[in-house]
N, CA, C and O atoms as a GROMACS GRO file, in nm:
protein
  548
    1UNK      N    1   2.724   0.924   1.123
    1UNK     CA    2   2.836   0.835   1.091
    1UNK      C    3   2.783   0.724   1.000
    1UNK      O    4   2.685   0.660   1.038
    2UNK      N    5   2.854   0.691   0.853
    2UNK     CA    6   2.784   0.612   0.767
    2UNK      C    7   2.866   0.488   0.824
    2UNK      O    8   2.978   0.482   0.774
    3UNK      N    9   2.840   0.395   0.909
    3UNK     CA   10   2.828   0.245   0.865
    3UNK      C   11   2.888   0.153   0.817
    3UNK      O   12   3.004   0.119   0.839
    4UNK      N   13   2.784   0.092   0.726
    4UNK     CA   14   2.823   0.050   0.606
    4UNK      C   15   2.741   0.090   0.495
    4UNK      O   16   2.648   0.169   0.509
    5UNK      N   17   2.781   0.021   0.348
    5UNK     CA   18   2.740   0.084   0.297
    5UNK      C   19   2.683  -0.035   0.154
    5UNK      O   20   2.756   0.000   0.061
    6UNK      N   21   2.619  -0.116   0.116
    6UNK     CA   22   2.515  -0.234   0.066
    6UNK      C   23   2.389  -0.260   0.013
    6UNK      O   24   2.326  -0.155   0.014
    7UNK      N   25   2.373  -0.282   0.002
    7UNK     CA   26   2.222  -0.339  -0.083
    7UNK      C   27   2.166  -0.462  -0.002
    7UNK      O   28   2.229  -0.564   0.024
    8UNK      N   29   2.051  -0.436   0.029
    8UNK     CA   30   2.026  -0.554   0.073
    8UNK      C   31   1.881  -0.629   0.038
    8UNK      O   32   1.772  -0.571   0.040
    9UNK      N   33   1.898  -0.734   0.013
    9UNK     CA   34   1.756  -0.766  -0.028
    9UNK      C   35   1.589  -0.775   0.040
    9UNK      O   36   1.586  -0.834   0.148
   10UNK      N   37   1.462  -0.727  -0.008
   10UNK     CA   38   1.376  -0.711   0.072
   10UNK      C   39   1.306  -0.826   0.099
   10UNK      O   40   1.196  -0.851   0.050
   11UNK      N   41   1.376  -0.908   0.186
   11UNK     CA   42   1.328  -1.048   0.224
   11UNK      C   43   1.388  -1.066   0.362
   11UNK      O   44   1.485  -0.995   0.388
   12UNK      N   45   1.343  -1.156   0.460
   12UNK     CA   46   1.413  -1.168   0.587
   12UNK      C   47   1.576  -1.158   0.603
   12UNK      O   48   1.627  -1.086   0.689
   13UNK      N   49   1.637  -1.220   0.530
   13UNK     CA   50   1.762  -1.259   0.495
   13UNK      C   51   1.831  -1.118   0.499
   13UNK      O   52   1.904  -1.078   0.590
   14UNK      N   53   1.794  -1.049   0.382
   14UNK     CA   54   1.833  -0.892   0.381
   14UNK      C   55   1.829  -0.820   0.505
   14UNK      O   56   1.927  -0.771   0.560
   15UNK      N   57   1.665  -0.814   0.562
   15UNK     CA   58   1.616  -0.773   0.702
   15UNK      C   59   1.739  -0.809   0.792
   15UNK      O   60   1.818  -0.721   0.826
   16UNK      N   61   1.755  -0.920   0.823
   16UNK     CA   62   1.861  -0.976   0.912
   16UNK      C   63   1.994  -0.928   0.911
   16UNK      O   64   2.080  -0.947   0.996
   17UNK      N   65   2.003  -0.861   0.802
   17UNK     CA   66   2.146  -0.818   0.766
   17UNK      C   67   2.167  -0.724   0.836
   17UNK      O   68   2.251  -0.694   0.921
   18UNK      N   69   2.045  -0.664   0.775
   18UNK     CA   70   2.031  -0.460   0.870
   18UNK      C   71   2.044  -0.485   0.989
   18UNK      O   72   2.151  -0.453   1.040
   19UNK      N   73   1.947  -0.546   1.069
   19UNK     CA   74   1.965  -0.552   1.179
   19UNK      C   75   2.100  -0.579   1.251
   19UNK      O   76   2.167  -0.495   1.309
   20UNK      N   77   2.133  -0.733   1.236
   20UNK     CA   78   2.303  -0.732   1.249
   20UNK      C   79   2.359  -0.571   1.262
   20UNK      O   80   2.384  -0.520   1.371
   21UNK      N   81   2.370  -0.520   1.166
   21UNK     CA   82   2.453  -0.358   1.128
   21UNK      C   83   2.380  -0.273   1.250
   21UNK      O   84   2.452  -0.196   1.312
   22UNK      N   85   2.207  -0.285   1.297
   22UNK     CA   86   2.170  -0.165   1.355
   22UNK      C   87   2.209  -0.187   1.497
   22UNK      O   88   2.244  -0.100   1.576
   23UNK      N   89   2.199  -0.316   1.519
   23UNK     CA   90   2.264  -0.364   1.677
   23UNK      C   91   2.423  -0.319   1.720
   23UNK      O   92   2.464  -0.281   1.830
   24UNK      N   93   2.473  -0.332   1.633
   24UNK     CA   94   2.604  -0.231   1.675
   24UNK      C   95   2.620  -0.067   1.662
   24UNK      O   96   2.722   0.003   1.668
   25UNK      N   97   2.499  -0.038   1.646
   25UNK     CA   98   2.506   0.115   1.664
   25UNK      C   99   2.385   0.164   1.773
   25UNK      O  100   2.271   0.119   1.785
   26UNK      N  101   2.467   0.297   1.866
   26UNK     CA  102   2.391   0.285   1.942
   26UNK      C  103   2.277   0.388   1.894
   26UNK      O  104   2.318   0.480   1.822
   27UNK      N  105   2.116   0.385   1.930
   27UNK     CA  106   2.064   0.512   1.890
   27UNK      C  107   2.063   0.523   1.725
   27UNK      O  108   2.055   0.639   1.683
   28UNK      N  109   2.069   0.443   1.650
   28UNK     CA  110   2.050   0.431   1.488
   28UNK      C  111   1.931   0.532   1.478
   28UNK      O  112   1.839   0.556   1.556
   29UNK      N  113   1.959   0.578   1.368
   29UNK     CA  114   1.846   0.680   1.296
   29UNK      C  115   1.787   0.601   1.107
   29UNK      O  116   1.851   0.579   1.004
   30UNK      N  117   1.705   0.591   1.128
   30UNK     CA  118   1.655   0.471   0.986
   30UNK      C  119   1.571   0.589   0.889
   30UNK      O  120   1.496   0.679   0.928
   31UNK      N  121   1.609   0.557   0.762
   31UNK     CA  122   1.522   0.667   0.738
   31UNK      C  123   1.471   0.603   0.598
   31UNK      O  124   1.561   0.534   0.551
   32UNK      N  125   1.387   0.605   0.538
   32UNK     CA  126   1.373   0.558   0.407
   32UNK      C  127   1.246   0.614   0.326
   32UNK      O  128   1.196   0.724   0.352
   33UNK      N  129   1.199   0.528   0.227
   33UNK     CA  130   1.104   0.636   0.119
   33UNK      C  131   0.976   0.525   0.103
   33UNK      O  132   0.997   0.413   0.056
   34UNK      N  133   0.869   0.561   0.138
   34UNK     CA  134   0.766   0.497   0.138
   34UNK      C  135   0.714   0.505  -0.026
   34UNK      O  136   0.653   0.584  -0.098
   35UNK      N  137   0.783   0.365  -0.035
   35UNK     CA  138   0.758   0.320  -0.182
   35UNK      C  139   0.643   0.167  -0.189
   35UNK      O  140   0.668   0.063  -0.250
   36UNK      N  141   0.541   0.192  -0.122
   36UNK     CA  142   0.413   0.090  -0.152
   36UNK      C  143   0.454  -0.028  -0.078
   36UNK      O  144   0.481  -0.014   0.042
   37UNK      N  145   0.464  -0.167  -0.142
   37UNK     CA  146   0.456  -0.255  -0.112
   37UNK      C  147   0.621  -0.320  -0.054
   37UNK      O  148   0.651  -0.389   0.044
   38UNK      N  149   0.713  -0.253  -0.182
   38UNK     CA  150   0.858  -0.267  -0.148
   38UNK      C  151   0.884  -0.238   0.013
   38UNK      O  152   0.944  -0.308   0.095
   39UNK      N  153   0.809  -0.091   0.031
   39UNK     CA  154   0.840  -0.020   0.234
   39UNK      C  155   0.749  -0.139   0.300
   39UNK      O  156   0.792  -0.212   0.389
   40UNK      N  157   0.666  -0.145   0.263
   40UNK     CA  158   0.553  -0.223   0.373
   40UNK      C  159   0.590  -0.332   0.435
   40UNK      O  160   0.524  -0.363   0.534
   41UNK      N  161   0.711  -0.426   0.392
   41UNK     CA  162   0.790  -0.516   0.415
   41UNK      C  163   0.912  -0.419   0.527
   41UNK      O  164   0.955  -0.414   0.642
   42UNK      N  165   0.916  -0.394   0.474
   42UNK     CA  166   1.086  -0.311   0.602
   42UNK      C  167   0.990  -0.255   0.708
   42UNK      O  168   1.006  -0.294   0.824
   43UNK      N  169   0.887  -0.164   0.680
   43UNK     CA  170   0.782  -0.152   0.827
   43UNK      C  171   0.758  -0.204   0.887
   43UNK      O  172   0.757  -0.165   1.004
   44UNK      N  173   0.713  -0.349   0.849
   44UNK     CA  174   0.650  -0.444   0.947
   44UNK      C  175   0.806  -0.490   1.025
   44UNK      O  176   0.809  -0.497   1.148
   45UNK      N  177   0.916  -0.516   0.953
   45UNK     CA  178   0.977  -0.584   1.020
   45UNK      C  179   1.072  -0.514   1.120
   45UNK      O  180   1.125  -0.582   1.207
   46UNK      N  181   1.099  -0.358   1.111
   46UNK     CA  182   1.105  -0.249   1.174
   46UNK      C  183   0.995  -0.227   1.322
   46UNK      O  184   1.023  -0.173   1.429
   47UNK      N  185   0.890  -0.279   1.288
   47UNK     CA  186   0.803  -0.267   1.396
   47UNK      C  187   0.787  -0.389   1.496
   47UNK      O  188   0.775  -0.400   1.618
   48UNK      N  189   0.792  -0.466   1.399
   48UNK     CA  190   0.794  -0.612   1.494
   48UNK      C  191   0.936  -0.600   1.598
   48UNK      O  192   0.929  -0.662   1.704
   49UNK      N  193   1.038  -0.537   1.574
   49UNK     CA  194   1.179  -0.526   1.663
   49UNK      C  195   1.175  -0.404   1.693
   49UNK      O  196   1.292  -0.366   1.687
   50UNK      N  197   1.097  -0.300   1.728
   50UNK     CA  198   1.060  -0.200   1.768
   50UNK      C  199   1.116  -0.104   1.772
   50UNK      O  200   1.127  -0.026   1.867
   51UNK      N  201   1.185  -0.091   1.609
   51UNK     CA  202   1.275   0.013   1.609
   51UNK      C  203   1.224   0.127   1.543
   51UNK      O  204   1.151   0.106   1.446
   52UNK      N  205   1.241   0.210   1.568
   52UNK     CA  206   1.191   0.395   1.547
   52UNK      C  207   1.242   0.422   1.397
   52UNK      O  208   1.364   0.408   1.389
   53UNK      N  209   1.197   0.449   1.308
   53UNK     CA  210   1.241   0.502   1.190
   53UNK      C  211   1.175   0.628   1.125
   53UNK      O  212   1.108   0.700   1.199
   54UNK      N  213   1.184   0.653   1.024
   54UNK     CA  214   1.149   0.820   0.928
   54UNK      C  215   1.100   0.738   0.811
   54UNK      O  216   1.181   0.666   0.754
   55UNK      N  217   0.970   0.745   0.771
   55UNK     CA  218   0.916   0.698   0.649
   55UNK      C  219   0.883   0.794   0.550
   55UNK      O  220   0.767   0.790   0.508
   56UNK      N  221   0.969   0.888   0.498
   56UNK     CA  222   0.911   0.944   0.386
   56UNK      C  223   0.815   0.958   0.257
   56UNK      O  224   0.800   0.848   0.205
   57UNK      N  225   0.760   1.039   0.205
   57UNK     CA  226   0.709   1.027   0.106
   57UNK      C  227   0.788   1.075   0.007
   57UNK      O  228   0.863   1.171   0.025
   58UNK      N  229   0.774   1.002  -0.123
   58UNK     CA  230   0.959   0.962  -0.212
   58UNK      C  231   0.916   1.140  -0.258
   58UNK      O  232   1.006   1.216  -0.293
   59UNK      N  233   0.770   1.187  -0.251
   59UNK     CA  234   0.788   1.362  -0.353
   59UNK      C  235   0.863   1.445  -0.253
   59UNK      O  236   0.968   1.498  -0.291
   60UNK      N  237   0.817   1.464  -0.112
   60UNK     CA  238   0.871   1.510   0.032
   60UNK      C  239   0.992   1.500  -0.009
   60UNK      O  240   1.046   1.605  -0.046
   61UNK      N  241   1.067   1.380  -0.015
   61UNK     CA  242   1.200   1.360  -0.010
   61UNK      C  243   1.316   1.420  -0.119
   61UNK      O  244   1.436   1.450  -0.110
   62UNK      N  245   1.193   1.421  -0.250
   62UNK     CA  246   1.245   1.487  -0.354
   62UNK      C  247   1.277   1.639  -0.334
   62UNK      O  248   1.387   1.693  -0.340
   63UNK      N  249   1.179   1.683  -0.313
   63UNK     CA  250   1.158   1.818  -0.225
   63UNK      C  251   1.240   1.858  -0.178
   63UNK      O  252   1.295   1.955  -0.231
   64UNK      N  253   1.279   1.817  -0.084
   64UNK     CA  254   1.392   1.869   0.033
   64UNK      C  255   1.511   1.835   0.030
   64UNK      O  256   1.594   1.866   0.115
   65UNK      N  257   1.543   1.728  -0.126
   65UNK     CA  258   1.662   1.740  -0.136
   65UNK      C  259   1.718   1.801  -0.281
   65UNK      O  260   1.835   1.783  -0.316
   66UNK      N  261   1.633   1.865  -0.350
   66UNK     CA  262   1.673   1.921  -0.434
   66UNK      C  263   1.738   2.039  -0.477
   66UNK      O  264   1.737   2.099  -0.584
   67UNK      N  265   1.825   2.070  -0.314
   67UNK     CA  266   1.948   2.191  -0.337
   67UNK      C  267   2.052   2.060  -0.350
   67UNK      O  268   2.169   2.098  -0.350
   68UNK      N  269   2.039   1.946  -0.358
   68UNK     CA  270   2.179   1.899  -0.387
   68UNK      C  271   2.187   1.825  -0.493
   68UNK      O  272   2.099   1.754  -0.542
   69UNK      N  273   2.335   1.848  -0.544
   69UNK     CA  274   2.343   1.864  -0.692
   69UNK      C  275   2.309   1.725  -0.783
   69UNK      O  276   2.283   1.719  -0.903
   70UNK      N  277   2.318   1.620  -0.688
   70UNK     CA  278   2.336   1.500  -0.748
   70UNK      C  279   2.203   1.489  -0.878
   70UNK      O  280   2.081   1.498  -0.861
   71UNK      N  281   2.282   1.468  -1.008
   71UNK     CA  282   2.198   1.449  -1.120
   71UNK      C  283   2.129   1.285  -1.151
   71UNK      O  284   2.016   1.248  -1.185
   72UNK      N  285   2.218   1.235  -1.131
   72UNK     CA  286   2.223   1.111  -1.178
   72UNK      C  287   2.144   0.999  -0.998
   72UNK      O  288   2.193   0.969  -0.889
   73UNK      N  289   2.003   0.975  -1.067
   73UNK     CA  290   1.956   0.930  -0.924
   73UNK      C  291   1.951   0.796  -0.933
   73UNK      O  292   1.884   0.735  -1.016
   74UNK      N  293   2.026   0.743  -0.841
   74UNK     CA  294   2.020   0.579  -0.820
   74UNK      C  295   1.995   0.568  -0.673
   74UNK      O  296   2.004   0.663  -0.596
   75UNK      N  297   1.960   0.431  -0.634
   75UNK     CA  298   1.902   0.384  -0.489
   75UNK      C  299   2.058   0.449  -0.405
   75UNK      O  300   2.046   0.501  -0.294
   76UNK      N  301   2.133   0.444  -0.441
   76UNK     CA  302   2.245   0.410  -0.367
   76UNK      C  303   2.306   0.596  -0.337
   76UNK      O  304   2.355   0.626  -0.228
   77UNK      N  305   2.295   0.671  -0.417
   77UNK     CA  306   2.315   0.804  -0.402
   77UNK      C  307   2.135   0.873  -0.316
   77UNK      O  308   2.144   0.946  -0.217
   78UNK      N  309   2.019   0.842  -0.362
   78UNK     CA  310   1.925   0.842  -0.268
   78UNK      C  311   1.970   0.807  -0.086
   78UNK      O  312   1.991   0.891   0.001
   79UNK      N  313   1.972   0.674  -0.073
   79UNK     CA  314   2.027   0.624   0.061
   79UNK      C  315   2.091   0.718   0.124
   79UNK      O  316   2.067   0.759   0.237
   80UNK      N  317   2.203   0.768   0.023
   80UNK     CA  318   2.298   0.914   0.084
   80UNK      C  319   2.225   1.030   0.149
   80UNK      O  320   2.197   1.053   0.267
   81UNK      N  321   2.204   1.095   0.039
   81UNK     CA  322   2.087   1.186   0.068
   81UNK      C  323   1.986   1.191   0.159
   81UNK      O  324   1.973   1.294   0.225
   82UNK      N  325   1.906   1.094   0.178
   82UNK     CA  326   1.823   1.100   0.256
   82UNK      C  327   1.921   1.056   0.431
   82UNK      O  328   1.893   1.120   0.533
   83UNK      N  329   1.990   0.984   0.432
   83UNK     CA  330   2.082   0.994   0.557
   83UNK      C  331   2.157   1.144   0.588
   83UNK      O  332   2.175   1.199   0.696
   84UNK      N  333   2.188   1.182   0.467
   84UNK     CA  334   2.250   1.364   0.506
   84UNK      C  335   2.132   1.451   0.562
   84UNK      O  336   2.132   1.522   0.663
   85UNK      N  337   2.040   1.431   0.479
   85UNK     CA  338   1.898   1.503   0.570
   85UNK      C  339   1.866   1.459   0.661
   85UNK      O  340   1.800   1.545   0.720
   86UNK      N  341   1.872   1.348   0.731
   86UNK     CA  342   1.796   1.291   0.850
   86UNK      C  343   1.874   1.326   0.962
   86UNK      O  344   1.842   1.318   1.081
   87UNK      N  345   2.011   1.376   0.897
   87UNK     CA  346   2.128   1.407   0.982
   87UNK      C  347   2.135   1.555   1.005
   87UNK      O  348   2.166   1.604   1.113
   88UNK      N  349   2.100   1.632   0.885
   88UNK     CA  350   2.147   1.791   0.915
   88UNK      C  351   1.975   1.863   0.953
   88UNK      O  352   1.951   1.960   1.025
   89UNK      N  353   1.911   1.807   0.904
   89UNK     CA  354   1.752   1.877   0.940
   89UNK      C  355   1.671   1.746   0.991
   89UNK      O  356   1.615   1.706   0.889
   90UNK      N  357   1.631   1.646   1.116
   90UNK     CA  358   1.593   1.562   1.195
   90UNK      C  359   1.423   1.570   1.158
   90UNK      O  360   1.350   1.668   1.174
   91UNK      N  361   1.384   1.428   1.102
   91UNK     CA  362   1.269   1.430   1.038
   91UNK      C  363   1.193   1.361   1.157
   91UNK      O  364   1.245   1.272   1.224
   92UNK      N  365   1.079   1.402   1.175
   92UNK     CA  366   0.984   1.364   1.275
   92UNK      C  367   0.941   1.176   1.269
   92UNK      O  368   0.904   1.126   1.163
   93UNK      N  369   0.949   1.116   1.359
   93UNK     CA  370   0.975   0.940   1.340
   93UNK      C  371   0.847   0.873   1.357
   93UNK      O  372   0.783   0.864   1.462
   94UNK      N  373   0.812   0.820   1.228
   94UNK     CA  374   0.650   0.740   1.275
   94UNK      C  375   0.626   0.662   1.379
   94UNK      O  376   0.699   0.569   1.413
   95UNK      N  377   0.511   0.698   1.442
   95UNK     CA  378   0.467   0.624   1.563
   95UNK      C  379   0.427   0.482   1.502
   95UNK      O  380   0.374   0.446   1.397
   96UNK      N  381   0.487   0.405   1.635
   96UNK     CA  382   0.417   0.246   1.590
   96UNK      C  383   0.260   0.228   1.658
   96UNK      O  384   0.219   0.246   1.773
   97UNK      N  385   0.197   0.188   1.537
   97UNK     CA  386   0.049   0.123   1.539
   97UNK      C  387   0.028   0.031   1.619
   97UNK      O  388   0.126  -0.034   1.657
   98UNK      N  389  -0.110  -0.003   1.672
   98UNK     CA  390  -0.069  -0.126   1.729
   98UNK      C  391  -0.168  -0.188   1.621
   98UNK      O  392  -0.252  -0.136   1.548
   99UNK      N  393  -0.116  -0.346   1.642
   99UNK     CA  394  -0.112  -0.434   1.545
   99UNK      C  395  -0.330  -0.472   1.503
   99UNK      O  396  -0.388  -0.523   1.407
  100UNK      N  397  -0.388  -0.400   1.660
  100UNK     CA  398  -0.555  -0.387   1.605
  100UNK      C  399  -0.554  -0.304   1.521
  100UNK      O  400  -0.617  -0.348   1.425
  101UNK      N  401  -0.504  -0.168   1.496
  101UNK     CA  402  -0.559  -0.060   1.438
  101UNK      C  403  -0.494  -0.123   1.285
  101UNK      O  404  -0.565  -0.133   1.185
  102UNK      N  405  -0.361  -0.160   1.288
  102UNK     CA  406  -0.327  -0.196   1.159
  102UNK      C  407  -0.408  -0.294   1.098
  102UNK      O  408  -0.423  -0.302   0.976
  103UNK      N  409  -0.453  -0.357   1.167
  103UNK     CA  410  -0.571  -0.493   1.117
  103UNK      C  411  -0.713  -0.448   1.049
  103UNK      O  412  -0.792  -0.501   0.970
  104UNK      N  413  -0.704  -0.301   1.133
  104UNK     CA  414  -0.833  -0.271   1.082
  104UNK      C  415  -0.827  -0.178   0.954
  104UNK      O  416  -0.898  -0.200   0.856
  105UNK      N  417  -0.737  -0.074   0.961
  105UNK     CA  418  -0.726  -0.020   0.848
  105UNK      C  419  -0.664  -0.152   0.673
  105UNK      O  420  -0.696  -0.146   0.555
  106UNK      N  421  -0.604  -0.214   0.720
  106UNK     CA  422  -0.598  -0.356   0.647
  106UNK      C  423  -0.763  -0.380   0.604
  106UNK      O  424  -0.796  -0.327   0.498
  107UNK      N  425  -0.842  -0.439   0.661
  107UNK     CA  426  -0.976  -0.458   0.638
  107UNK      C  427  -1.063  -0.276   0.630
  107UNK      O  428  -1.069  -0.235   0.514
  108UNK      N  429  -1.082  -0.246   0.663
  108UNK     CA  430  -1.128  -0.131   0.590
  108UNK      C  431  -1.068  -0.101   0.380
  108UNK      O  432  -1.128  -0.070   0.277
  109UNK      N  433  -0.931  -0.131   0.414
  109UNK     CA  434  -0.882  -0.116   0.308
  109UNK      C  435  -0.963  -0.229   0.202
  109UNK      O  436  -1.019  -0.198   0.097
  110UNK      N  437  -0.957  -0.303   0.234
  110UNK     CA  438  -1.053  -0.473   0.210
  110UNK      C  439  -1.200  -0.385   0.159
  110UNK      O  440  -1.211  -0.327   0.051
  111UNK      N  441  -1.279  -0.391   0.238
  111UNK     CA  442  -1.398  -0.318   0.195
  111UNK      C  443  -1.418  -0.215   0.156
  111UNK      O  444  -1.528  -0.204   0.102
  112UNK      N  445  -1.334  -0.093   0.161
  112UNK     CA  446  -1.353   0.004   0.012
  112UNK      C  447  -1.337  -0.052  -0.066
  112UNK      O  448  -1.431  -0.027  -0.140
  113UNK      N  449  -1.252  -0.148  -0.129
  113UNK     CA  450  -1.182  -0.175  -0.269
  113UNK      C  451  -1.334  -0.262  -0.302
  113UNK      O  452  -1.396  -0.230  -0.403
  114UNK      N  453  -1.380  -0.356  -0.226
  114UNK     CA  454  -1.487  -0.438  -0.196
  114UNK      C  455  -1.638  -0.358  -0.260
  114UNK      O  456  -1.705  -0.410  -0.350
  115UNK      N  457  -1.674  -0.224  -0.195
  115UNK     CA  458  -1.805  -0.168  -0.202
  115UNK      C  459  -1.720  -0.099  -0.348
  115UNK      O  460  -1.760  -0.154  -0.451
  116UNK      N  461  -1.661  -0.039  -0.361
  116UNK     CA  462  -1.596   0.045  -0.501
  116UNK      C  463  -1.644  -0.090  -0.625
  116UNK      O  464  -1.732  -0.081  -0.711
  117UNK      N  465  -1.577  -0.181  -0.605
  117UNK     CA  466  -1.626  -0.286  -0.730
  117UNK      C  467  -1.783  -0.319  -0.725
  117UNK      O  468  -1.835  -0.320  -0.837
  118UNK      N  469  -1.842  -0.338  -0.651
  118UNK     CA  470  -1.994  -0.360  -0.611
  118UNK      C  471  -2.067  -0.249  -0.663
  118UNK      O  472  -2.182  -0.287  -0.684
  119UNK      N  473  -2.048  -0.103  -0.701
  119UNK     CA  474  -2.082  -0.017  -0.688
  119UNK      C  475  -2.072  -0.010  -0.858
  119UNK      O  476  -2.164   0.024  -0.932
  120UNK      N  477  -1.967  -0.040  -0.890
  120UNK     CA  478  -1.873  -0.069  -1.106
  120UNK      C  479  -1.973  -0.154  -1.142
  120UNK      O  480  -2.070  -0.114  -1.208
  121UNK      N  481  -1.956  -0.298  -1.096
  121UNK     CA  482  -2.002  -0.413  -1.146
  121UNK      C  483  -2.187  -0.355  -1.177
  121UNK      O  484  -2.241  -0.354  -1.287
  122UNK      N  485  -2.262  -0.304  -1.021
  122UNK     CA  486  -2.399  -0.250  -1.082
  122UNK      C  487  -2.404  -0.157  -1.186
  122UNK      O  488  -2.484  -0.169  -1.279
  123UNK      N  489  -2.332  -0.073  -1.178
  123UNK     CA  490  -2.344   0.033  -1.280
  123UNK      C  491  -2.314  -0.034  -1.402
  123UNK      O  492  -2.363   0.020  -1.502
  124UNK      N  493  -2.236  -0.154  -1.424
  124UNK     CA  494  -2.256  -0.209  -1.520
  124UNK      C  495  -2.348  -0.270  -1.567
  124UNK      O  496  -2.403  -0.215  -1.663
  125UNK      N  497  -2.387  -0.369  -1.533
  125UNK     CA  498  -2.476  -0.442  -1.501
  125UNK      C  499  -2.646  -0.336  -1.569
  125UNK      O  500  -2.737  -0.365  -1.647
  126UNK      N  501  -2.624  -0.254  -1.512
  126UNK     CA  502  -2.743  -0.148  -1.526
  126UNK      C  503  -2.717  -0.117  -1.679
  126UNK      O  504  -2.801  -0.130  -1.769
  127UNK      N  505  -2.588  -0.073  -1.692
  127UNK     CA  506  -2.575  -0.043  -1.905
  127UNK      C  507  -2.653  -0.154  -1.955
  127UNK      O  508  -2.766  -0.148  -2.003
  128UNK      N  509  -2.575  -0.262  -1.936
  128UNK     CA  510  -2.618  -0.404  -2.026
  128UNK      C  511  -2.740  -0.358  -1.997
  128UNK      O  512  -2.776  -0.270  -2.075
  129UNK      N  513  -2.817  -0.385  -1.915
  129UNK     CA  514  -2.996  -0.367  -1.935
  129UNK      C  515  -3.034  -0.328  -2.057
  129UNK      O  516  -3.071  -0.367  -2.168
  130UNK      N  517  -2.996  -0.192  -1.961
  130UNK     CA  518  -3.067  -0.022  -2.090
  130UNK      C  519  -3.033  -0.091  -2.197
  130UNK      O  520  -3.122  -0.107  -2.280
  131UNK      N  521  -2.893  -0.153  -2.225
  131UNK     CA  522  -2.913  -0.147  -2.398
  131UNK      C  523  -2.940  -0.262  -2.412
  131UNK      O  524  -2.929  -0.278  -2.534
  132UNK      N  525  -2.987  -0.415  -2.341
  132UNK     CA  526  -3.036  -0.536  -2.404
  132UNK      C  527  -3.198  -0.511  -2.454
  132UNK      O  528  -3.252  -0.535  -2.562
  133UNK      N  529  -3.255  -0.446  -2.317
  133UNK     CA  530  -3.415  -0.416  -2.285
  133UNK      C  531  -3.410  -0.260  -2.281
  133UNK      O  532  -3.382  -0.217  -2.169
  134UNK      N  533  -3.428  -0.181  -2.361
  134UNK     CA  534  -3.476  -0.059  -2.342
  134UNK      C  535  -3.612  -0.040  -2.330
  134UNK      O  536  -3.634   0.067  -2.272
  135UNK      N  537  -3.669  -0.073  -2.346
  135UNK     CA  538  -3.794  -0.059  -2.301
  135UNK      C  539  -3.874  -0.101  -2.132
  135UNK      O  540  -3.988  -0.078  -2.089
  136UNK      N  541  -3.759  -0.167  -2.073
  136UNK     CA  542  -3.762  -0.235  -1.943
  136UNK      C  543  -3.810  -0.081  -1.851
  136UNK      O  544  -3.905  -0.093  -1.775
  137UNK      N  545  -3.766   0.011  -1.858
  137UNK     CA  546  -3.787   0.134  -1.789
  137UNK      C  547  -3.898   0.203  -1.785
  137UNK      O  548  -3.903   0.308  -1.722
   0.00000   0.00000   0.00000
């Protein structure tokens, strides 16, 4: 059963809206497209009120909805779509993290990006040599 039907902005304000809308339904089914930093905001705040949702991956989603005809793709015909699928074929619902493991993959994330530049910067560092001092070797 669609709702309503809106835009809402990805800031608390927006958040607040949804919610309002999900509290009058009983058993809501949430489903959306894990688009980076834009989702990572609706997750957290999805998790902090401990509600169950479907986080897709936007190719997955492409995937499985490409027996339907819609040509013309906007957020708002997406939204559709992915609610008709969540409705006629029931997508498996991400488990909530708890907020250590998210902390840590957060910091892990931190120190790859961390040892990856450490790792550039020497290898740089090492060119300049070779070609200031070639003879250093």
């Amino acid at each position: 059963q669609k709702v309503n039907d809106y835009a809402i902005s990805n800031d608390m304000v927006g958040f607040n809206q949804l919610l309002g809308d999900l509290k009058q339904v009983t058993k809501p089914q949430i489903i959306f497209e894990a688009t980076g930093v834009y989702s990572r905001r609706l997750r957290a705040f999805l998790d902090m009120h401990e509600l169950r949702y479907v986080m897709m991956n936007p190719l997955e989603a492409k995937r499985k909805t490409k027996d339907d005809p819609h040509q013309n793709k906007t957020d708002k015909l997406d939204a559709l779509y992915l609610a008709k699928l969540q409705s006629e074929h029931p997508q498996r619902l991400a488990y909530l993290q708890s907020k250590e493991y998210q902390e840590l993959m957060a910091n892990n994330r931190i120190y790859e990006q961390a040892s990856h530049d450490l790792i550039t910067n020497r290898n740089r560092l090492h060119k300049a040599i070779q070609l200031t001092f070639p003879e250093i070797e």
